[in-house]
C-alpha positions as protocol buffer text, in pm:
chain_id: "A"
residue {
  index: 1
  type: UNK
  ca { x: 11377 y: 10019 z: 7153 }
}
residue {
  index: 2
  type: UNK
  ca { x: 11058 y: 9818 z: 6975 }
}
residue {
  index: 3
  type: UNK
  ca { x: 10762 y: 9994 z: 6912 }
}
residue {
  index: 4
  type: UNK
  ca { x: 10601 y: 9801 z: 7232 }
}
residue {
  index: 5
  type: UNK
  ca { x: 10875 y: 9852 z: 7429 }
}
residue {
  index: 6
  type: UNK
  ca { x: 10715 y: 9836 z: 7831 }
}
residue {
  index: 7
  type: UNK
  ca { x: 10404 y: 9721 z: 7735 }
}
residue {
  index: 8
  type: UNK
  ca { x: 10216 y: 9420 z: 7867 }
}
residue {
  index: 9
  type: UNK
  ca { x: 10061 y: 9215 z: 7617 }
}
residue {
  index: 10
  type: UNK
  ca { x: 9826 y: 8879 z: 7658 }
}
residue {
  index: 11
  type: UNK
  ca { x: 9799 y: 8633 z: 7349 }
}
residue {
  index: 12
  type: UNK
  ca { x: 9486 y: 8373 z: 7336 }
}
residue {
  index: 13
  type: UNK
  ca { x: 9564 y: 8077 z: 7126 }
}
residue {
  index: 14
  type: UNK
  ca { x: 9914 y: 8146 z: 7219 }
}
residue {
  index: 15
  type: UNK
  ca { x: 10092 y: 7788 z: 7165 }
}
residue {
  index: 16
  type: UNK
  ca { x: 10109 y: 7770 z: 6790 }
}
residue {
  index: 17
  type: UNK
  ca { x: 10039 y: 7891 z: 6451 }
}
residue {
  index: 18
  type: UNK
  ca { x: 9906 y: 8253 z: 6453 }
}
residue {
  index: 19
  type: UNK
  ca { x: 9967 y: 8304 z: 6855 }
}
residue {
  index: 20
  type: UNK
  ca { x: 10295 y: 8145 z: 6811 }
}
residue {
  index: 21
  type: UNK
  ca { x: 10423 y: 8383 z: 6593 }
}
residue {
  index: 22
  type: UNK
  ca { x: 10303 y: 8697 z: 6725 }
}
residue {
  index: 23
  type: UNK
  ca { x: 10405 y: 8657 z: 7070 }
}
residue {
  index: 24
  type: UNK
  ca { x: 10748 y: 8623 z: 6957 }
}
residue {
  index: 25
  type: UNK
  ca { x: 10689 y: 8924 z: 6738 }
}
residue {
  index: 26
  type: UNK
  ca { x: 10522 y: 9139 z: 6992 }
}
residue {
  index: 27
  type: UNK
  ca { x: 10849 y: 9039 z: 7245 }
}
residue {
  index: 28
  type: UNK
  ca { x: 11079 y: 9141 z: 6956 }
}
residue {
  index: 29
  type: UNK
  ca { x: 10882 y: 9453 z: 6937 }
}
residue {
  index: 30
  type: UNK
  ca { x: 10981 y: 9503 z: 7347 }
}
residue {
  index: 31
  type: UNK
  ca { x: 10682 y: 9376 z: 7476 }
}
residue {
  index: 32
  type: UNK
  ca { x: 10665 y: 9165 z: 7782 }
}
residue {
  index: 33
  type: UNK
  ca { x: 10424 y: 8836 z: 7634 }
}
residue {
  index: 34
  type: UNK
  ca { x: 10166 y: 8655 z: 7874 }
}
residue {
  index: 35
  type: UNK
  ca { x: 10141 y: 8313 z: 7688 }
}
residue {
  index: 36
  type: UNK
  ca { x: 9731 y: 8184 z: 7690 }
}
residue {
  index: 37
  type: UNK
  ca { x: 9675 y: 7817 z: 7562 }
}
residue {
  index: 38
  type: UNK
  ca { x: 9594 y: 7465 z: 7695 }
}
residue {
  index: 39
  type: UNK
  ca { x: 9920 y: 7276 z: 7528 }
}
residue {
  index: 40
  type: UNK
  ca { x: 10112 y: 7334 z: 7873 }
}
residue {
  index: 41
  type: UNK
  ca { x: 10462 y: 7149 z: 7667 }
}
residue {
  index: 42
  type: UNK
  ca { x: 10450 y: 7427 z: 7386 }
}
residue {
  index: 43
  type: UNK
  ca { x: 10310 y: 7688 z: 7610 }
}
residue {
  index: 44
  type: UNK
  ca { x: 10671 y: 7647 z: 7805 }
}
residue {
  index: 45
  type: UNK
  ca { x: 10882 y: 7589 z: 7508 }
}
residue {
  index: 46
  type: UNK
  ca { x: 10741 y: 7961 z: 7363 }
}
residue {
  index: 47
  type: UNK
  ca { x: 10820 y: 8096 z: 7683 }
}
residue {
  index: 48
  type: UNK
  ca { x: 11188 y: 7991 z: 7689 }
}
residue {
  index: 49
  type: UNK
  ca { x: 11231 y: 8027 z: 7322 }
}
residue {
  index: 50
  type: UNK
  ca { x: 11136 y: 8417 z: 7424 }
}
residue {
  index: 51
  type: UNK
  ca { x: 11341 y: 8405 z: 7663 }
}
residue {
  index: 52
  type: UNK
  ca { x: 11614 y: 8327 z: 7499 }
}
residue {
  index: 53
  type: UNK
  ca { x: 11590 y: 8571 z: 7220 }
}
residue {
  index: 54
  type: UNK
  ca { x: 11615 y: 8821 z: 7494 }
}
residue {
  index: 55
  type: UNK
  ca { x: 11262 y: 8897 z: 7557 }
}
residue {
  index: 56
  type: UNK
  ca { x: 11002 y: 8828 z: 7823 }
}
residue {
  index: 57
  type: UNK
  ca { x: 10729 y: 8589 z: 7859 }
}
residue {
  index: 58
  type: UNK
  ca { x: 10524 y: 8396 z: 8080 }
}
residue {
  index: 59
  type: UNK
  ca { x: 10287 y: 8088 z: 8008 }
}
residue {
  index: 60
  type: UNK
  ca { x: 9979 y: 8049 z: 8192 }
}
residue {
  index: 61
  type: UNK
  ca { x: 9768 y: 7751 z: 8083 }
}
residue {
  index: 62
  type: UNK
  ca { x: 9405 y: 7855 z: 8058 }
}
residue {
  index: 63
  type: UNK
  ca { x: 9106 y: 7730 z: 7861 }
}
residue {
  index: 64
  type: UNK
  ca { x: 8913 y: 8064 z: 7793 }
}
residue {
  index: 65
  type: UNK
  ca { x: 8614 y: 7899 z: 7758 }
}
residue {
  index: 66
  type: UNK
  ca { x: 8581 y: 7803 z: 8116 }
}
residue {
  index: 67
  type: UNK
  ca { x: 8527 y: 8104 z: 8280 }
}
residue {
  index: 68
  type: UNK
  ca { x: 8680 y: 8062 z: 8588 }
}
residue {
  index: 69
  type: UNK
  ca { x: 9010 y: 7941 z: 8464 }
}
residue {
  index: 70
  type: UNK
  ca { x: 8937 y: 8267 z: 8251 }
}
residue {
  index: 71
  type: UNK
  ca { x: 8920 y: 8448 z: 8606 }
}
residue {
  index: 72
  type: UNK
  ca { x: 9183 y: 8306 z: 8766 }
}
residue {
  index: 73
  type: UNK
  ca { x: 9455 y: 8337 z: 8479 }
}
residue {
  index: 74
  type: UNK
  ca { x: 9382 y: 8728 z: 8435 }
}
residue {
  index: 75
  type: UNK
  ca { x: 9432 y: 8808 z: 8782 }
}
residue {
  index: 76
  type: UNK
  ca { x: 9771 y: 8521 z: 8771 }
}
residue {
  index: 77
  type: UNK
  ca { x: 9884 y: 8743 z: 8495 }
}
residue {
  index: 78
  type: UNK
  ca { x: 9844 y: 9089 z: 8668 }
}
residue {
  index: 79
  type: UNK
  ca { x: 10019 y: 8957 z: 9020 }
}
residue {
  index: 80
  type: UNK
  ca { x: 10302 y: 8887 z: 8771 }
}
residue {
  index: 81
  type: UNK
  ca { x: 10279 y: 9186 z: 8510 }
}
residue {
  index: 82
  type: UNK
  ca { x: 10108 y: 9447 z: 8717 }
}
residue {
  index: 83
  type: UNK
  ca { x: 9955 y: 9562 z: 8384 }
}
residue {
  index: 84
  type: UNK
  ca { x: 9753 y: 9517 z: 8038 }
}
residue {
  index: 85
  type: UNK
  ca { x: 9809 y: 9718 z: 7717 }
}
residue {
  index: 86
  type: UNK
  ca { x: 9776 y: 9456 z: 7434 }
}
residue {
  index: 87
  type: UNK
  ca { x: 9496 y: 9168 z: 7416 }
}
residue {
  index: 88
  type: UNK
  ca { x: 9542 y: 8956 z: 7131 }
}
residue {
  index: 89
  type: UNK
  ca { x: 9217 y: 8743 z: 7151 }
}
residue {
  index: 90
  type: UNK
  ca { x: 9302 y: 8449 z: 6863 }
}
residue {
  index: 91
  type: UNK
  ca { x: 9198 y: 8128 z: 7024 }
}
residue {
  index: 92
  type: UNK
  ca { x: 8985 y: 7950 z: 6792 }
}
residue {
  index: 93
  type: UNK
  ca { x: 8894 y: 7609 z: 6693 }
}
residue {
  index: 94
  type: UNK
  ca { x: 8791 y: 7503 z: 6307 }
}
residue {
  index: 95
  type: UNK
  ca { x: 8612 y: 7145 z: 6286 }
}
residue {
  index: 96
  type: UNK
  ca { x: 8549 y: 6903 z: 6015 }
}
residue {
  index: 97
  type: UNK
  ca { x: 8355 y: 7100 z: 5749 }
}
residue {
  index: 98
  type: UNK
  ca { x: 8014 y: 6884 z: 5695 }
}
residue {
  index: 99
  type: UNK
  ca { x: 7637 y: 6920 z: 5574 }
}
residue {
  index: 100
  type: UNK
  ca { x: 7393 y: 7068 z: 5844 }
}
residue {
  index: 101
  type: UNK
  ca { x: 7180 y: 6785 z: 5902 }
}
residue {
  index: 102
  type: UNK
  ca { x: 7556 y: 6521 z: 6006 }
}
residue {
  index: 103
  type: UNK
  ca { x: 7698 y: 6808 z: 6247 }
}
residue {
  index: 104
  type: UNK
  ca { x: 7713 y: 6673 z: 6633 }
}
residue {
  index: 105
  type: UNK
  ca { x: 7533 y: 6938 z: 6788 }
}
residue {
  index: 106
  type: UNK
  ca { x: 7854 y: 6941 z: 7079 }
}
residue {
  index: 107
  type: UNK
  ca { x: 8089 y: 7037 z: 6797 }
}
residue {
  index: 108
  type: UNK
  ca { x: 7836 y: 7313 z: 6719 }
}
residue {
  index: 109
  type: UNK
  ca { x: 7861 y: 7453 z: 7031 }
}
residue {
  index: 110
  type: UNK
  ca { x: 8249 y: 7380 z: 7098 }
}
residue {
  index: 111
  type: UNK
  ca { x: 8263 y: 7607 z: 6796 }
}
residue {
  index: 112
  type: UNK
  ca { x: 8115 y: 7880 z: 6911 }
}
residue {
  index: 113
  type: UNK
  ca { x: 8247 y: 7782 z: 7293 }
}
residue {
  index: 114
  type: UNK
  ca { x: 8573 y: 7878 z: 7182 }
}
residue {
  index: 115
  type: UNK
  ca { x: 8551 y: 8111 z: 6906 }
}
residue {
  index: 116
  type: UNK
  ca { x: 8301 y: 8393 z: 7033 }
}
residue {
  index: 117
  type: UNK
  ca { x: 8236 y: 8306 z: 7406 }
}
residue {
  index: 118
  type: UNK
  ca { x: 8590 y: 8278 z: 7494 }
}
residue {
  index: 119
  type: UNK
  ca { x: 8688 y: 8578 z: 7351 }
}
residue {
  index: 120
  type: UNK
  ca { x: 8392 y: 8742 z: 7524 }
}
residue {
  index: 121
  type: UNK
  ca { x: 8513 y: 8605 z: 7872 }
}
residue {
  index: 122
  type: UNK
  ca { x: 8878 y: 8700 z: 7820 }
}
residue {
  index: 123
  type: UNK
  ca { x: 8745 y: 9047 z: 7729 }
}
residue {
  index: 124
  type: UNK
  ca { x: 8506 y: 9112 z: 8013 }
}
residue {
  index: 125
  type: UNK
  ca { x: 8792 y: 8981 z: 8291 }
}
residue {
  index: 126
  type: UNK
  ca { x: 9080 y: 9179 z: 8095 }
}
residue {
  index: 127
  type: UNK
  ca { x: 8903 y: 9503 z: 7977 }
}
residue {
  index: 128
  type: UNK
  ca { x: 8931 y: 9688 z: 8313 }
}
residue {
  index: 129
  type: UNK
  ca { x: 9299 y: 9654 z: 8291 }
}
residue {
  index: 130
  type: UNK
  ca { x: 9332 y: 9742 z: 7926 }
}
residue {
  index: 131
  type: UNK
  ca { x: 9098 y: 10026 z: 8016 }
}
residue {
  index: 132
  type: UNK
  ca { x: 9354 y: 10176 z: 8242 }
}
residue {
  index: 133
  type: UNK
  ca { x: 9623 y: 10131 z: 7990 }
}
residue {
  index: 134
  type: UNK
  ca { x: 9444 y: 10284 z: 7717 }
}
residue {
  index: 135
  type: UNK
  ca { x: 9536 y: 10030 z: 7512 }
}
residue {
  index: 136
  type: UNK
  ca { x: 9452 y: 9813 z: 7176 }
}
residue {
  index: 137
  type: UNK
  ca { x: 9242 y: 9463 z: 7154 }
}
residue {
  index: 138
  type: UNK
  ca { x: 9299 y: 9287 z: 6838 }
}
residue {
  index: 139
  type: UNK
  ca { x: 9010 y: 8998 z: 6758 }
}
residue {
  index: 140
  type: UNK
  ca { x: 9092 y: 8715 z: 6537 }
}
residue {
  index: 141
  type: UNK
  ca { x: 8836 y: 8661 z: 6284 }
}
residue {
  index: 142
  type: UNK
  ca { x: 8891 y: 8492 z: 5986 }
}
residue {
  index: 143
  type: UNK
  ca { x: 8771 y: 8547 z: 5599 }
}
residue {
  index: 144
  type: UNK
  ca { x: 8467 y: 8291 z: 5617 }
}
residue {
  index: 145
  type: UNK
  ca { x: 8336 y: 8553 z: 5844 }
}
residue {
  index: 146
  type: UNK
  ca { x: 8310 y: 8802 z: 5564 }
}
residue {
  index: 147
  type: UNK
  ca { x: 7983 y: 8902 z: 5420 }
}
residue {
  index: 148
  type: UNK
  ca { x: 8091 y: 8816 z: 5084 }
}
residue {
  index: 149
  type: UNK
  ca { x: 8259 y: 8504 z: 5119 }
}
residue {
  index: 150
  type: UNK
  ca { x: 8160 y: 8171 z: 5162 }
}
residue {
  index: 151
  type: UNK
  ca { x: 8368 y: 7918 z: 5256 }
}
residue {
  index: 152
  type: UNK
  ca { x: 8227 y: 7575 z: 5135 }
}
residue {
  index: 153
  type: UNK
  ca { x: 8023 y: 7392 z: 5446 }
}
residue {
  index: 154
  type: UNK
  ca { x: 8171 y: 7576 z: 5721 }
}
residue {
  index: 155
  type: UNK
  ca { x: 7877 y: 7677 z: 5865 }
}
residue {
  index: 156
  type: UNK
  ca { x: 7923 y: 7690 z: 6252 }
}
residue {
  index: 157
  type: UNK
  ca { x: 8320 y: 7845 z: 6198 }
}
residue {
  index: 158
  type: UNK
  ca { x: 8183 y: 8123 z: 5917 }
}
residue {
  index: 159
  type: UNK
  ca { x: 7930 y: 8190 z: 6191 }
}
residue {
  index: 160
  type: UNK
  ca { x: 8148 y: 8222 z: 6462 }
}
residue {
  index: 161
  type: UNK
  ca { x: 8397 y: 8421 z: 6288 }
}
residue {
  index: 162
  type: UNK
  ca { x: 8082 y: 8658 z: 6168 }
}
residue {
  index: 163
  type: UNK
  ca { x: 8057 y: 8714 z: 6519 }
}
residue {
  index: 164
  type: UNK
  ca { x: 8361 y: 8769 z: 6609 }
}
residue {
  index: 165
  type: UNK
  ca { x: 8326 y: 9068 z: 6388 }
}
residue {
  index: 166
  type: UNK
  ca { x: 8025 y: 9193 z: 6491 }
}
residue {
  index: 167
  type: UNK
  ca { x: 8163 y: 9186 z: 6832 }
}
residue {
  index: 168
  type: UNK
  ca { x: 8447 y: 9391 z: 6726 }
}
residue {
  index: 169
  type: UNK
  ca { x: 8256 y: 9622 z: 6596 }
}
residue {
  index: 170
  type: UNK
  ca { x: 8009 y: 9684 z: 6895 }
}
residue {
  index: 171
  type: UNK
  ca { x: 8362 y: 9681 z: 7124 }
}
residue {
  index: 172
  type: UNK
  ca { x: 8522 y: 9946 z: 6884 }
}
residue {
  index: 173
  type: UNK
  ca { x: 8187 y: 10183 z: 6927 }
}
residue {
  index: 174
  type: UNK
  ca { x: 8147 y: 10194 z: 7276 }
}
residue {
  index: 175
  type: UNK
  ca { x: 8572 y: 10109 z: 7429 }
}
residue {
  index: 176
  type: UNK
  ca { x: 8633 y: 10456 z: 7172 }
}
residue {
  index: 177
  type: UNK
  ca { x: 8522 y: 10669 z: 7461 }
}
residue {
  index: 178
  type: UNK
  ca { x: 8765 y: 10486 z: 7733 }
}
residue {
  index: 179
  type: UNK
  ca { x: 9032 y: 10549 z: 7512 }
}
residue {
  index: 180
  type: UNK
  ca { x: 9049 y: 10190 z: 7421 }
}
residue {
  index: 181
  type: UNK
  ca { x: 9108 y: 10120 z: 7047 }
}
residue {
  index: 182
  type: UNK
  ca { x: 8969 y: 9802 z: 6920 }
}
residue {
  index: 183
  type: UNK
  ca { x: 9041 y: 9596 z: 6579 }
}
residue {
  index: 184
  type: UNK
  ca { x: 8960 y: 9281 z: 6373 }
}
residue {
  index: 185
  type: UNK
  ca { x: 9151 y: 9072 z: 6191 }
}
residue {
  index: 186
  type: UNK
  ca { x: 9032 y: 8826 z: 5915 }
}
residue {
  index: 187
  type: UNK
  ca { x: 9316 y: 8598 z: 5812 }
}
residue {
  index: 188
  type: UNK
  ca { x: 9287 y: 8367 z: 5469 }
}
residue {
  index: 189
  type: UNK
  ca { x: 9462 y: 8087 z: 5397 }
}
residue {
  index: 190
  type: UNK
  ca { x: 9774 y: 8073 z: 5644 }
}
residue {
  index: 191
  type: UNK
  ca { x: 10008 y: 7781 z: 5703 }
}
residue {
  index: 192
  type: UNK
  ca { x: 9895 y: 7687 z: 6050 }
}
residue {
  index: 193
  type: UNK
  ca { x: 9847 y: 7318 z: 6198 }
}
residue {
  index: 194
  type: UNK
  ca { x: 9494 y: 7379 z: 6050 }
}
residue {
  index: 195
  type: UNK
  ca { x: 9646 y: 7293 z: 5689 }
}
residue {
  index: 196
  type: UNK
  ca { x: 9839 y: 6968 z: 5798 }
}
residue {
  index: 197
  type: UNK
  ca { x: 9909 y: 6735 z: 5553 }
}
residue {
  index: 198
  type: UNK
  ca { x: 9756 y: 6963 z: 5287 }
}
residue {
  index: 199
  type: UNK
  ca { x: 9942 y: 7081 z: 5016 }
}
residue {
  index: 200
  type: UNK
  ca { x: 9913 y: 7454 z: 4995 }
}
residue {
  index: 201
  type: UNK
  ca { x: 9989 y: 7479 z: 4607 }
}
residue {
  index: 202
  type: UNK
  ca { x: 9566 y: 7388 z: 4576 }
}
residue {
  index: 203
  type: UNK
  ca { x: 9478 y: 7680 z: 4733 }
}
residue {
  index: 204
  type: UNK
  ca { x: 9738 y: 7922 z: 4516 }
}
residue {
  index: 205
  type: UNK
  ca { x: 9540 y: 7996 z: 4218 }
}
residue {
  index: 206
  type: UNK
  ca { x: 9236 y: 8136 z: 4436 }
}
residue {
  index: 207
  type: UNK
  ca { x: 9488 y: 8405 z: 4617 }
}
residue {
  index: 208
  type: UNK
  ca { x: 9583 y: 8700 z: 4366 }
}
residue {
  index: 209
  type: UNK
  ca { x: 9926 y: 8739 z: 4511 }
}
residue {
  index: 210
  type: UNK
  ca { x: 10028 y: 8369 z: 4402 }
}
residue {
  index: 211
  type: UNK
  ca { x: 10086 y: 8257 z: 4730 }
}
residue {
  index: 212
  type: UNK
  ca { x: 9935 y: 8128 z: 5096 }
}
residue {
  index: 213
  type: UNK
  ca { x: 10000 y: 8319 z: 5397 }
}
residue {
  index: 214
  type: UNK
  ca { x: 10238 y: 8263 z: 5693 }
}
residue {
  index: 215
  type: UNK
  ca { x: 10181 y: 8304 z: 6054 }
}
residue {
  index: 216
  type: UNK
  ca { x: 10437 y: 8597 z: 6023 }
}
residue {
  index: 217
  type: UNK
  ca { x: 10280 y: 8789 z: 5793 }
}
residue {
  index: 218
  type: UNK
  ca { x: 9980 y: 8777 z: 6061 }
}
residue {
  index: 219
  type: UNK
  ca { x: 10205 y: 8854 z: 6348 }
}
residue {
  index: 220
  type: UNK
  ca { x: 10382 y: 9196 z: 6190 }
}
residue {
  index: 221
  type: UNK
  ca { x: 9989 y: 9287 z: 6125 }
}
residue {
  index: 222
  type: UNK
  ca { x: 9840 y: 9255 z: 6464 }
}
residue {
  index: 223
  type: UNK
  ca { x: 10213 y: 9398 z: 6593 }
}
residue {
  index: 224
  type: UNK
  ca { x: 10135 y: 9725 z: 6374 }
}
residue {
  index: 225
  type: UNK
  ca { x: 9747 y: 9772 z: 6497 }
}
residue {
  index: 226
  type: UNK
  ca { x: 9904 y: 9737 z: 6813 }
}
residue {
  index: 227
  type: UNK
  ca { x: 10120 y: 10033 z: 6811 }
}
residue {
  index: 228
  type: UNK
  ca { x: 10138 y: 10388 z: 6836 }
}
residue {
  index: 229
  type: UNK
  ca { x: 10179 y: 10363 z: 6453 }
}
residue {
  index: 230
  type: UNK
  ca { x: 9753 y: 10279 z: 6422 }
}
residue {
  index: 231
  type: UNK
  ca { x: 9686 y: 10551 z: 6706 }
}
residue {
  index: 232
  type: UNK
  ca { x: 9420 y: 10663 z: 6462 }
}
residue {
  index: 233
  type: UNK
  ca { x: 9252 y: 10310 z: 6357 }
}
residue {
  index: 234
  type: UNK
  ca { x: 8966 y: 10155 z: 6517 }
}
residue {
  index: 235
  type: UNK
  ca { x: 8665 y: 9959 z: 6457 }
}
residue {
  index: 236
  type: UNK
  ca { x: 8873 y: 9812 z: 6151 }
}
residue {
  index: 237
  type: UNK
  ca { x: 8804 y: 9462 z: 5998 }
}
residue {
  index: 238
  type: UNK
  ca { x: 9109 y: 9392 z: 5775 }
}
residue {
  index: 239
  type: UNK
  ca { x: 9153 y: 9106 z: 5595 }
}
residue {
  index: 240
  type: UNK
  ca { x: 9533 y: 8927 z: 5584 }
}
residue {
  index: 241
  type: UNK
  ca { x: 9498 y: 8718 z: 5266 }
}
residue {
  index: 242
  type: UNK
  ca { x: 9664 y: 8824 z: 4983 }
}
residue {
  index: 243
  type: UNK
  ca { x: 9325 y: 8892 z: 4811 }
}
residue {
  index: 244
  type: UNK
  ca { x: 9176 y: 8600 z: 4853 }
}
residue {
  index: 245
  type: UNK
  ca { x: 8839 y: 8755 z: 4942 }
}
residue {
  index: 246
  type: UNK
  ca { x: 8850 y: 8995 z: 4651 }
}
């Protein structure tokens, strides 16, 4: 049996890179996997890939920054589950770096659309359920939302990431008491659609360990704070970047 063996866990983001992975981790861990994303085609292909390995999963399309789409899918996925042990909120969007003064003010605010008030909607219609549960949120951060790092002219993503932390950290405080344990993520460079067409050898001599990351080494990460085996952590920001951020 996997260490999430009968749990119920719900994956923002869920129909590539990061979410990709780590729903078919978290399956291969036991879990049953309730697929969030827009791309309906690789939403379904996850689910039968799943599926096929053996494990359970369902798709629900969803963009969790409309909030009653947000609504709707949480209760879809509780008629179907019954339950909610593991959120995974990773959805995120990263646009076209660029100087202050050129930034559309809509991309500004799709940034932060998806990356802070999505989570926060996901959260407030799924934290009753995880409540019950006792269970684990994981937030997806990144490294530009680090105190000490800057990441070139990223300014509305490093500020939506630095929320996302903040977040975490208020959610950690005050979930402690309902039992609920609450954690943060901050992933580097990681081979994602986000680096398409780039070659990641460029990047290599910033990361101490020689290499970039993979969605998989983000997956067994978020499948550990998930588990009884971080019973103890909480309120943790940890960054997945082979020391890029040193």
């Amino acid at each position: 049996m996997g260490r999430l063996s009968q749990k119920v866990a719900l994956i923002t983001g869920a129909t590539s890179g990061i979410g990709k992975a780590t729903a078919k981790k978290l399956a291969e861990e036991g879990a049953s996997v309730a697929l969030i994303g827009r791309n309906i085609k690789s939403g379904l292909e996850i689910e039968q890939d799943i599926k096929t390995a053996g494990g359970e999963a369902a798709f629900f399309a969803c963009d969790v920054a409309n909030e009653e789409e947000v609504k709707r899918t949480i209760a879809d996925v509780i008629t179907r589950y019954g339950r909610l042990d593991i959120l995974f909120n990773n959805a995120g969007v990263m646009l076209p770096s660029m100087e202050i003064e050129r930034m559309p003010v809509n991309e500004w605010k799709q940034t932060f659309d998806v990356n802070i008030t999505g989570m926060f909607l996901v959260t407030r219609y799924a934290k009753p359920y995880i409540v019950a549960q006792k269970g684990s949120i994981i937030n997806n951060a990144s490294i530009a939302g680090l105190q000490h790092y800057a990441a070139g002219r990223s300014y509305a993503y490093s500020a939506s990431k630095a929320a996302v932390i903040q977040f975490s950290h208020q959610m950690a405080k005050n979930y402690g008491e309902e039992g609920v344990r609450v954690n943060c993520i901050c992933p580097g460079i990681i081979l994602t659609p986000i680096l398409h067409g780039r070659d990641p050898k460029i990047y290599e001599d910033r990361i101490p360990l020689g290499r970039v990351g993979t969605p998989e080494d983000v997956a067994k990460t978020v499948a550990f704070l998930a588990s009884e085996d971080a019973a103890y952590l909480t309120g943790v920001v940890l960054p997945i970047d082979g020391g890029a951020s040193l």
